[in-house]
CHARMM-style PDB file with segment names, atoms N, HN, CA, C and O in Angstrom:
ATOM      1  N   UNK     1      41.636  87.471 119.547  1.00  0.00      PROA
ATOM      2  CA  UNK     1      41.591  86.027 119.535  1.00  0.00      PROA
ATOM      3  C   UNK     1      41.224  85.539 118.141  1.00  0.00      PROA
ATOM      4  O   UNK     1      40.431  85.996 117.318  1.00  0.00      PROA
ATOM      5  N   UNK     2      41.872  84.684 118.117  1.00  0.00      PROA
ATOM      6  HN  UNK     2      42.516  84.312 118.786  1.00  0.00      PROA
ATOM      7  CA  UNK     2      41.835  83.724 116.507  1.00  0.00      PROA
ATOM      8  C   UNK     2      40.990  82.496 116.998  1.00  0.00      PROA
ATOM      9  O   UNK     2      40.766  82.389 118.203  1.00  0.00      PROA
ATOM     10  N   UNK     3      40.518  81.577 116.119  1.00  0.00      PROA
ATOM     11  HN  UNK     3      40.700  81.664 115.139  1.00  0.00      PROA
ATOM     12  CA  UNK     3      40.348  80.467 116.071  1.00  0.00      PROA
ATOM     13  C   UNK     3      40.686  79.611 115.000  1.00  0.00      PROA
ATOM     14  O   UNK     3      40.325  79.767 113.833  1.00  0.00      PROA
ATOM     15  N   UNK     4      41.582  78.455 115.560  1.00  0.00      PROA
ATOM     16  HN  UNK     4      41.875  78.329 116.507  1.00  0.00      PROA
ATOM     17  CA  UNK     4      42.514  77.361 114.822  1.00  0.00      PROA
ATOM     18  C   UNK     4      42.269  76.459 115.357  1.00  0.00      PROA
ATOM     19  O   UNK     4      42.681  75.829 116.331  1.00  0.00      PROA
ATOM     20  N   UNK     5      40.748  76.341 113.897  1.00  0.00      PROA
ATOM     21  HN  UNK     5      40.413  76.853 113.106  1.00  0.00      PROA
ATOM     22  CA  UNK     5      39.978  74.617 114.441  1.00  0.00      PROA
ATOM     23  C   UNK     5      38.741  75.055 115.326  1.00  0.00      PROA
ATOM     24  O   UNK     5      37.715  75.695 115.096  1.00  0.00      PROA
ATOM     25  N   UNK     6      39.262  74.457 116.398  1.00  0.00      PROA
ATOM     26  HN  UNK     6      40.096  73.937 116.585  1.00  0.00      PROA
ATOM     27  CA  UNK     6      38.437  74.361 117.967  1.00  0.00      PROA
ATOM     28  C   UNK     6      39.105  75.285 118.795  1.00  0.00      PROA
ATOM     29  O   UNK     6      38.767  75.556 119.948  1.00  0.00      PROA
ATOM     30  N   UNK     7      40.172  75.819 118.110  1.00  0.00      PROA
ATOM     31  HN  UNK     7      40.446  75.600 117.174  1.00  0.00      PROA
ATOM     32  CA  UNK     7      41.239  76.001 119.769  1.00  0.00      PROA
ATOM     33  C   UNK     7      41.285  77.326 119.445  1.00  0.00      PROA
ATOM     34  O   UNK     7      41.570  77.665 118.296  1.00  0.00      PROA
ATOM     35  N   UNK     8      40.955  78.417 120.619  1.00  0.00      PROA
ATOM     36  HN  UNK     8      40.724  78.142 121.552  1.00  0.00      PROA
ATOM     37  CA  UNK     8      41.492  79.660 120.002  1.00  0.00      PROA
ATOM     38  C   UNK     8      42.773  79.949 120.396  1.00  0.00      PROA
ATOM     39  O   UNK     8      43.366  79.306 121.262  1.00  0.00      PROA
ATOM     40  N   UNK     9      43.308  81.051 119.700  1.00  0.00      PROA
ATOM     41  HN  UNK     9      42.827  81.573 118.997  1.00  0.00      PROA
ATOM     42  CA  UNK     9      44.880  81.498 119.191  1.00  0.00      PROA
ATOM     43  C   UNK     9      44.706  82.725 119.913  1.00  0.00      PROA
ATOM     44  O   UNK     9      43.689  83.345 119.603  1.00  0.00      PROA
ATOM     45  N   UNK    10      45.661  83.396 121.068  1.00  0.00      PROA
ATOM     46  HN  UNK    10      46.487  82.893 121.320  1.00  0.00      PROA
ATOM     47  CA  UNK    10      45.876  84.518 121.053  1.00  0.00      PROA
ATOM     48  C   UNK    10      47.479  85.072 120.012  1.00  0.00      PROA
ATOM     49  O   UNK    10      48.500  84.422 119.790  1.00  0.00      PROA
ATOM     50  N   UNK    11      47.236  85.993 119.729  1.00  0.00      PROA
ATOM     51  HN  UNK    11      46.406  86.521 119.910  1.00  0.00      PROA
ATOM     52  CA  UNK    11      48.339  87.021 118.649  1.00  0.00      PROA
ATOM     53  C   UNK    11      48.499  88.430 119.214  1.00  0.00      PROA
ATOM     54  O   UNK    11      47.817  89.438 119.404  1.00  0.00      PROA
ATOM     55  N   UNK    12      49.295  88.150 119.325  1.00  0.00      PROA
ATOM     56  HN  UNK    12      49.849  87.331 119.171  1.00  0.00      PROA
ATOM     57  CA  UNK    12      49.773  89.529 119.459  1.00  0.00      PROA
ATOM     58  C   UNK    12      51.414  89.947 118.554  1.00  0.00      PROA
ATOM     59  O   UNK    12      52.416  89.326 118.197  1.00  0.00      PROA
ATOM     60  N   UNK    13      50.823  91.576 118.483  1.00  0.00      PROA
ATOM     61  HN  UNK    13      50.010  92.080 118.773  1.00  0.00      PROA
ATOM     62  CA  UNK    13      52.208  91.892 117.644  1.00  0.00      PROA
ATOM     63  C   UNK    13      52.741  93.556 118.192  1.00  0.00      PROA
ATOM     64  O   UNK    13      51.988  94.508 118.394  1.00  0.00      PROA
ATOM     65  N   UNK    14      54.006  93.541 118.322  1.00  0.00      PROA
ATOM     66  HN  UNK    14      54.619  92.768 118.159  1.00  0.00      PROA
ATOM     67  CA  UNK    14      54.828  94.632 118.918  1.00  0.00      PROA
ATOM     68  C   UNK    14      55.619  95.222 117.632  1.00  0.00      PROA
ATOM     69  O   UNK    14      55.997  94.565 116.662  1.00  0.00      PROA
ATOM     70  N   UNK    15      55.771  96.512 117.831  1.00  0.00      PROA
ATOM     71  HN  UNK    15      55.464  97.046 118.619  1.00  0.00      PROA
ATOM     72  CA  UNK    15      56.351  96.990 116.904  1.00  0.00      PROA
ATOM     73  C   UNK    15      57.269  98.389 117.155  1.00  0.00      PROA
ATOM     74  O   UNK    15      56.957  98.935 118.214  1.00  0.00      PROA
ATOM     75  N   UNK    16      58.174  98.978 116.516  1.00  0.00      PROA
ATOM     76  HN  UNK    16      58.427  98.535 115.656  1.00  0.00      PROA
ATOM     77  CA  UNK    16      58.849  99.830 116.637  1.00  0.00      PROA
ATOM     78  C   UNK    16      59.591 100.295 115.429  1.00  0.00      PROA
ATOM     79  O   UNK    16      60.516  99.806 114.781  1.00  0.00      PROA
ATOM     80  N   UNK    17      58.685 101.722 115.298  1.00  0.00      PROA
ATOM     81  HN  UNK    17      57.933 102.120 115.824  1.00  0.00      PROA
ATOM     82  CA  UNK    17      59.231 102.519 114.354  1.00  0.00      PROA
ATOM     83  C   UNK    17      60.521 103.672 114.322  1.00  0.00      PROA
ATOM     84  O   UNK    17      61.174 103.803 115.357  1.00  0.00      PROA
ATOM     85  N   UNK    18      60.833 104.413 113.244  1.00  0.00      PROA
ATOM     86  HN  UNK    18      60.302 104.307 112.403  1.00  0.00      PROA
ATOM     87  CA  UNK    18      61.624 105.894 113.641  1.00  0.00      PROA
ATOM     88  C   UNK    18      61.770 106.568 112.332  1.00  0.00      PROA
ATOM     89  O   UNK    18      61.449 105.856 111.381  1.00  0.00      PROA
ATOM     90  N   UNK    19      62.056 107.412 112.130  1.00  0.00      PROA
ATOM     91  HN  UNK    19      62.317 107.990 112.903  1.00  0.00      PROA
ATOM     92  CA  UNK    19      62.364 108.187 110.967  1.00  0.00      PROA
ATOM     93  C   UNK    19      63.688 107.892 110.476  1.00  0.00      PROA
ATOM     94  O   UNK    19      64.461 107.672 111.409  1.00  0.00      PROA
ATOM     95  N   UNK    20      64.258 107.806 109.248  1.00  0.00      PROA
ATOM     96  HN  UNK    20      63.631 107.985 108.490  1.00  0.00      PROA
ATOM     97  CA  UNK    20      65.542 107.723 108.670  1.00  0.00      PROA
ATOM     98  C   UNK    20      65.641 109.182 108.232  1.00  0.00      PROA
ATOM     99  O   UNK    20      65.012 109.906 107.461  1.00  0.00      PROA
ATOM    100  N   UNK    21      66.907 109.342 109.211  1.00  0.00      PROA
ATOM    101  HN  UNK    21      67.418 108.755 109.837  1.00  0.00      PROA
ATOM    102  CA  UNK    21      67.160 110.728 109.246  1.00  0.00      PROA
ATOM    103  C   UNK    21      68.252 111.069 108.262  1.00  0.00      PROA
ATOM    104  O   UNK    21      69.067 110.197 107.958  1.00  0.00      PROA
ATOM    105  N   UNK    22      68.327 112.372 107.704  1.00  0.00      PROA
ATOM    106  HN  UNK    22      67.664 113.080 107.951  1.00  0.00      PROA
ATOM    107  CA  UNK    22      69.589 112.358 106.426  1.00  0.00      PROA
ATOM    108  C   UNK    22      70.670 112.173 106.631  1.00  0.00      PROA
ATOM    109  O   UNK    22      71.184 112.395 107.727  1.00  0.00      PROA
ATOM    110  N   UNK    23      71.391 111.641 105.450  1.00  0.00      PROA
ATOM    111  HN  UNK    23      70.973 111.460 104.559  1.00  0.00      PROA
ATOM    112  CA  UNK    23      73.138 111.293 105.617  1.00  0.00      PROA
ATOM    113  C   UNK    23      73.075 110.251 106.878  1.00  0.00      PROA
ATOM    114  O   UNK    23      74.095 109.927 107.485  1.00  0.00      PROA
ATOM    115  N   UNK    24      71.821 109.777 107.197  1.00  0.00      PROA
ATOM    116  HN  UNK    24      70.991 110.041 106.704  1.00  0.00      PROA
ATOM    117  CA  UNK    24      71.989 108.689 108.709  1.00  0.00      PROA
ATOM    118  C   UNK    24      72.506 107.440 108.329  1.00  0.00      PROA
ATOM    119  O   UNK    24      72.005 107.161 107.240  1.00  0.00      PROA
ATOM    120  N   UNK    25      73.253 106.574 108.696  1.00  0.00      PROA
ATOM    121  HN  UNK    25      73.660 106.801 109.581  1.00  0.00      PROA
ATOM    122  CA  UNK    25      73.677 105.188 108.128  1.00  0.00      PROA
ATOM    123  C   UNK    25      72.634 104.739 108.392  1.00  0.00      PROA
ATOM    124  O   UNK    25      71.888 105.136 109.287  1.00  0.00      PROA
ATOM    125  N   UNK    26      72.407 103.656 107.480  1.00  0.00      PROA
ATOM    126  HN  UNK    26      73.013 103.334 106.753  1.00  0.00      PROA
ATOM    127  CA  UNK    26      70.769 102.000 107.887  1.00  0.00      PROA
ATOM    128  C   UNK    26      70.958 101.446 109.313  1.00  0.00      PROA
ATOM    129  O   UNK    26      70.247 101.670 110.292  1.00  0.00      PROA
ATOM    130  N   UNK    27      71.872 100.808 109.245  1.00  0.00      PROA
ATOM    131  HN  UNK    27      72.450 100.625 108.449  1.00  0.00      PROA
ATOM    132  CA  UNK    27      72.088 100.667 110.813  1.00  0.00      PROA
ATOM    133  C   UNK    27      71.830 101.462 111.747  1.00  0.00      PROA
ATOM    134  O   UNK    27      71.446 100.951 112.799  1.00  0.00      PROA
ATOM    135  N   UNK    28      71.924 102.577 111.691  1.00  0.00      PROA
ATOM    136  HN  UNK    28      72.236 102.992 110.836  1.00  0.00      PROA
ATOM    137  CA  UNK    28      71.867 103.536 112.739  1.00  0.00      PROA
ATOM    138  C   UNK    28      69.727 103.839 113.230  1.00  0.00      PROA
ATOM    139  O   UNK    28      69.223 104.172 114.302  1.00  0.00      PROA
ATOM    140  N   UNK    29      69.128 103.547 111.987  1.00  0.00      PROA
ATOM    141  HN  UNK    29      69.539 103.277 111.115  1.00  0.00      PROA
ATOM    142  CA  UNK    29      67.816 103.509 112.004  1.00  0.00      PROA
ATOM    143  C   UNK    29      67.478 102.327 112.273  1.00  0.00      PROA
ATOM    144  O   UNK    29      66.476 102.099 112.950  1.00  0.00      PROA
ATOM    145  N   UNK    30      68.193 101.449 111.829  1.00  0.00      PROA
ATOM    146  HN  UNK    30      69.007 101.634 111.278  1.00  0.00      PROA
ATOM    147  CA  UNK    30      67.464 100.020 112.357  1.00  0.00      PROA
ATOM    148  C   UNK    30      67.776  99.769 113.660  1.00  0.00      PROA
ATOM    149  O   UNK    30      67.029  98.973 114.228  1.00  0.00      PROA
ATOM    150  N   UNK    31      68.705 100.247 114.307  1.00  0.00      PROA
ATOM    151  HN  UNK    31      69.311 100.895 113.845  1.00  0.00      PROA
ATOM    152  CA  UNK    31      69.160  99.647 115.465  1.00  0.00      PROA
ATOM    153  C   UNK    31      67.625 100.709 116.691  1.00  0.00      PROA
ATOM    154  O   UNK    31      66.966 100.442 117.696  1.00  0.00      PROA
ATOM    155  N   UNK    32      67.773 101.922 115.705  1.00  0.00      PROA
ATOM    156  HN  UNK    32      68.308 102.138 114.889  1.00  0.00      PROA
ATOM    157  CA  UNK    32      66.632 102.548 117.086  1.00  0.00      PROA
ATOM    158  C   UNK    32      64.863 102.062 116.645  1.00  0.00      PROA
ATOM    159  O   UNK    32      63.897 102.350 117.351  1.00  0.00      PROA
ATOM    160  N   UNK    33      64.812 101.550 115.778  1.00  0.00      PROA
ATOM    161  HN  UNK    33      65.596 101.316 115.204  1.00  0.00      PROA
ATOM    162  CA  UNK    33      63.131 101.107 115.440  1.00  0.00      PROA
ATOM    163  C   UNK    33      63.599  99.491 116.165  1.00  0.00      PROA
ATOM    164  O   UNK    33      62.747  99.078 116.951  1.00  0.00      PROA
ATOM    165  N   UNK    34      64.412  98.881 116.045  1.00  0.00      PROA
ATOM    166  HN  UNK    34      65.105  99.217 115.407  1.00  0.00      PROA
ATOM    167  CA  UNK    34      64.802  97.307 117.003  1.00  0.00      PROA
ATOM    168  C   UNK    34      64.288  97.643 118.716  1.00  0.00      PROA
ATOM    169  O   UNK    34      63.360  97.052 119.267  1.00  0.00      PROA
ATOM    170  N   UNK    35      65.147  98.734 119.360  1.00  0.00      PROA
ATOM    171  HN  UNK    35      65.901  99.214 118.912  1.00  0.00      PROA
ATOM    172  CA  UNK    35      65.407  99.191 120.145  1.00  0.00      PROA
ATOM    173  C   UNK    35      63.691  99.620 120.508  1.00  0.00      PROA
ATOM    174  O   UNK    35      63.134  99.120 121.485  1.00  0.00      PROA
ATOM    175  N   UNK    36      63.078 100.459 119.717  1.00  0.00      PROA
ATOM    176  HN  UNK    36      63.531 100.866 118.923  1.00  0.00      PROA
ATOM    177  CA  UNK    36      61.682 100.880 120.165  1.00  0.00      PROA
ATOM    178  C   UNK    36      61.106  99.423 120.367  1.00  0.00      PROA
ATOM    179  O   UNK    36      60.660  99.184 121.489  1.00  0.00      PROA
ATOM    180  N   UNK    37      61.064  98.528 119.520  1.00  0.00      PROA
ATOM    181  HN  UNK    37      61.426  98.722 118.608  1.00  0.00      PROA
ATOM    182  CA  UNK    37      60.008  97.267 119.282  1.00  0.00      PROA
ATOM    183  C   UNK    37      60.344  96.762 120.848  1.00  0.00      PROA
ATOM    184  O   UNK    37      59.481  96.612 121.712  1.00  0.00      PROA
ATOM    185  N   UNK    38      61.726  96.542 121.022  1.00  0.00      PROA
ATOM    186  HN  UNK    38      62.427  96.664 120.320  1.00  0.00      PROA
ATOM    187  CA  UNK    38      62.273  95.570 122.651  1.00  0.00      PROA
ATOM    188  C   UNK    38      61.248  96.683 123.343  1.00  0.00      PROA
ATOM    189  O   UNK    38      60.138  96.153 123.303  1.00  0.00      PROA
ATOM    190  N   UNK    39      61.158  97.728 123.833  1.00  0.00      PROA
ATOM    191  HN  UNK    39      62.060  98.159 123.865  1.00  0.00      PROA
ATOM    192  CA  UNK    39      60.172  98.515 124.369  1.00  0.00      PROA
ATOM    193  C   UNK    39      59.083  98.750 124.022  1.00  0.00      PROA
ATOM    194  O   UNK    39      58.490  99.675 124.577  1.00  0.00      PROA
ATOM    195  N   UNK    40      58.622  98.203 123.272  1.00  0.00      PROA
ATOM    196  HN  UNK    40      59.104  97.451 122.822  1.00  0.00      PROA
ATOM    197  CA  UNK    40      56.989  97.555 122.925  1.00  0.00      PROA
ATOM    198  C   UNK    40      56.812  96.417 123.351  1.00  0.00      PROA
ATOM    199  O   UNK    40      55.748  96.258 123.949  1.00  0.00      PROA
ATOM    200  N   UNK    41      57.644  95.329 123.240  1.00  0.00      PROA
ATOM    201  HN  UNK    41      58.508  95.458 122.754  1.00  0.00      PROA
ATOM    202  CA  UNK    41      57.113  94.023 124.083  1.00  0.00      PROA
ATOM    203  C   UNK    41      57.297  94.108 125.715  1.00  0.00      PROA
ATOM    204  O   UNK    41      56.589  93.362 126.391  1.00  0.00      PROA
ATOM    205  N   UNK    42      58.214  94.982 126.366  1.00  0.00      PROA
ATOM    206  HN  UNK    42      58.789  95.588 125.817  1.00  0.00      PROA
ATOM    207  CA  UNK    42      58.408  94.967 127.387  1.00  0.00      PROA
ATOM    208  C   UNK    42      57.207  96.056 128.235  1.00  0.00      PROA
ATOM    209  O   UNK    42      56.969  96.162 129.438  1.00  0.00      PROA
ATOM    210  N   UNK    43      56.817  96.521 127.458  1.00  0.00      PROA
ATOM    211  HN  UNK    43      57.010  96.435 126.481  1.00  0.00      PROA
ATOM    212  CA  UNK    43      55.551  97.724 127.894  1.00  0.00      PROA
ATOM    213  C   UNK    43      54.310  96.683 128.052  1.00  0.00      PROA
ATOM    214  O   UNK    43      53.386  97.280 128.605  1.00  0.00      PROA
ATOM    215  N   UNK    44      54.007  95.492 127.793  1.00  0.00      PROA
ATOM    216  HN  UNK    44      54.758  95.007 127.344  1.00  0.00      PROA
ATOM    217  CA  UNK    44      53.253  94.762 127.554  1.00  0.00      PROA
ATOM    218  C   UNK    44      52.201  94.030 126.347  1.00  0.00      PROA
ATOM    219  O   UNK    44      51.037  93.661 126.501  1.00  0.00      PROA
ATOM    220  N   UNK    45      53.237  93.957 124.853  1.00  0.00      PROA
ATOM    221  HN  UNK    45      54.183  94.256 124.728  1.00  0.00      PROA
ATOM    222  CA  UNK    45      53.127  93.963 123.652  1.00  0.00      PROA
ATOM    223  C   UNK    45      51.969  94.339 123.152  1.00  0.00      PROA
ATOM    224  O   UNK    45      51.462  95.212 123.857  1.00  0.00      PROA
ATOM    225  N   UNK    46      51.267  94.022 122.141  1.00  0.00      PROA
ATOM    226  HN  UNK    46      51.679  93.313 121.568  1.00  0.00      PROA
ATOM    227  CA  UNK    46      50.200  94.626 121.206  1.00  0.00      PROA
ATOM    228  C   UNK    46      50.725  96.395 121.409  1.00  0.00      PROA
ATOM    229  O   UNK    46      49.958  97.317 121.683  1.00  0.00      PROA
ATOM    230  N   UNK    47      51.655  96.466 121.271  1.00  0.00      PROA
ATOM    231  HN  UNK    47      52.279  95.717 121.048  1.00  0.00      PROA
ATOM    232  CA  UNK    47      52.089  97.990 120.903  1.00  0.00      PROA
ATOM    233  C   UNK    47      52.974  98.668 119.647  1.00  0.00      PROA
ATOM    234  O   UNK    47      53.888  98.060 119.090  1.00  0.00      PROA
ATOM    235  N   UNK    48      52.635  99.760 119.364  1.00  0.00      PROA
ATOM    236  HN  UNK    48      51.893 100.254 119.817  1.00  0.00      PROA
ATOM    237  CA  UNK    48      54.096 100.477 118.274  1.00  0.00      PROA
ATOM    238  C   UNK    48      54.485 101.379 119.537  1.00  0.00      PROA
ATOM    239  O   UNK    48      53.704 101.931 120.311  1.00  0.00      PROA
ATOM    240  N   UNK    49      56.071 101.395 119.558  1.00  0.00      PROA
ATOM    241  HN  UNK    49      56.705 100.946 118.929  1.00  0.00      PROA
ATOM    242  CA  UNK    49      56.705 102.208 120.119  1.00  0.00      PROA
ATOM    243  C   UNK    49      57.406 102.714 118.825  1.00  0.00      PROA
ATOM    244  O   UNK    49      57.557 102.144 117.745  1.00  0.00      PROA
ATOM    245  N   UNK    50      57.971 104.522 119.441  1.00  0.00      PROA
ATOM    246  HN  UNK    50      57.848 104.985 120.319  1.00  0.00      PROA
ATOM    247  CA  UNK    50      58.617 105.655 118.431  1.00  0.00      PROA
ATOM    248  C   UNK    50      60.121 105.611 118.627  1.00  0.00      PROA
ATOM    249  O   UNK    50      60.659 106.266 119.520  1.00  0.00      PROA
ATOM    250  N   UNK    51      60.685 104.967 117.929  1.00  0.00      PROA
ATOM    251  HN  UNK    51      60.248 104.435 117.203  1.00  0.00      PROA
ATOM    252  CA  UNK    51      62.420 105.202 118.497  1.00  0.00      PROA
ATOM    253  C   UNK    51      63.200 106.251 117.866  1.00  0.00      PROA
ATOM    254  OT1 UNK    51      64.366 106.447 118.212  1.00  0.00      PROA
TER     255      UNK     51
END
């Protein structure tokens, strides 16, 4: 919990990582660390998921 002002703020942050694997295209890593994060907020966020 934050406080902004008077009012407190909940924050939360989800995240999803992976390794860039060799000769791998960018896309191909971004799409599975995207892919982990959607399964960090859906796990019930304040998480890192491993894609």
């Amino acid at each position: 919990m934050f406080l902004h002002g008077e009012q407190q703020r909940l924050i939360t942050f989800s995240a999803g990582v992976t390794e860039m694997l060799t000769d791998e295209p960018v896309q191909a890593a971004i799409a599975r660390a995207d892919a982990a994060m959607y399964r960090a907020k859906r796990a019930g966020k304040n998480r890192v998921m491993v894609g």
